[in-house]
C-alpha positions in Angstrom: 20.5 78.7 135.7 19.3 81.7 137.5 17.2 82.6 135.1 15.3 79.4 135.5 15.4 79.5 139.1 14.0 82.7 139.6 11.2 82.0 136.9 10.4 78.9 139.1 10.3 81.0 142.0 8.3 83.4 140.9 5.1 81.1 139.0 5.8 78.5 141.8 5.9 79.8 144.7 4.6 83.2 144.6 1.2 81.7 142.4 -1.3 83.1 144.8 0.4 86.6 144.5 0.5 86.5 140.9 -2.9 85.5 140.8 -4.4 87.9 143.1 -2.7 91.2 140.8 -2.7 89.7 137.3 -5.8 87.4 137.4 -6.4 83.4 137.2 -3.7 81.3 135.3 -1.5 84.7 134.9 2.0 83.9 134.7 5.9 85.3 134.2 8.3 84.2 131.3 12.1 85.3 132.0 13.6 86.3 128.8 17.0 86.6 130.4 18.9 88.3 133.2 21.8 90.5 132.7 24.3 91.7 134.8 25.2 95.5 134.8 28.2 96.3 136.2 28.8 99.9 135.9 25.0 100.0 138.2 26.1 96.6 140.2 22.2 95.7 138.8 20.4 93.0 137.6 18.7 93.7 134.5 15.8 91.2 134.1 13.7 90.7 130.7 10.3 89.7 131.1 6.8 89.1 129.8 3.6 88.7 131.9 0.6 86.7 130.6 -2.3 88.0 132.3 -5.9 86.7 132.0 -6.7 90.0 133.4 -5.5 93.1 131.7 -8.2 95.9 133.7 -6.9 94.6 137.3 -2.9 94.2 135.8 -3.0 97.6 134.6 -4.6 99.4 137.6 -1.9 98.2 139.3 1.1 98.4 137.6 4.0 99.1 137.9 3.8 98.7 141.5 2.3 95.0 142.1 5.3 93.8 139.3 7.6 95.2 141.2 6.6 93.7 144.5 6.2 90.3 142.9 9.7 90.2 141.5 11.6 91.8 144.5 10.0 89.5 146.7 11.1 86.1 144.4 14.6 88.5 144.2 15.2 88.3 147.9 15.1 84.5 147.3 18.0 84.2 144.8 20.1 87.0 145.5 20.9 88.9 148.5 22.1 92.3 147.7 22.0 93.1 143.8 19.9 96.1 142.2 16.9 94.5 140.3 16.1 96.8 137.1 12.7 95.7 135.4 12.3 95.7 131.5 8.9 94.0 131.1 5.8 93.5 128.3 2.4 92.4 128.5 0.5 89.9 126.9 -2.8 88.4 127.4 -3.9 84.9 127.5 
């Protein structure tokens, strides 16, 4: 369920974010979430579809991980967010 949630949260209510640092239509896919206990971390799986890969990579990793700490803050209060992510055009 969390991982649902935070996918949700991220293309739903963080669109105009997303869309301003990965171009038009870009969005996130959640492969899973895993909890790593040794770290007390999140581990989170992810590809981005991005419509503009010049923009996305100028700014990465940075504007990732502003985007998913942001939708983070939403779902979990005080859990380490590691980020294991691909990209992918549309």
């Amino acid at each position: 369920m969390k991982k649902e949630l935070y996918e949700k949260i991220l293309n739903r209510s963080l669109r105009q974010t997303i869309n301003l640092y990965f171009g038009d239509n870009s969005f996130i896919k959640i492969k899973n979430i895993s909890h790593i206990r040794s770290k007390n971390s999140y581990l989170v799986n992810m590809t981005v579809y991005v419509s503009d890969i010049e923009k996305t990579f100028e700014l990465l990793p940075d504007s990732l991980e502003l985007v998913c700490q942001l939708g983070w803050k939403v779902i979990n209060r005080k859990s380490n967010l590691i980020l294991n992510y691909t990209i992918d055009s549309i």
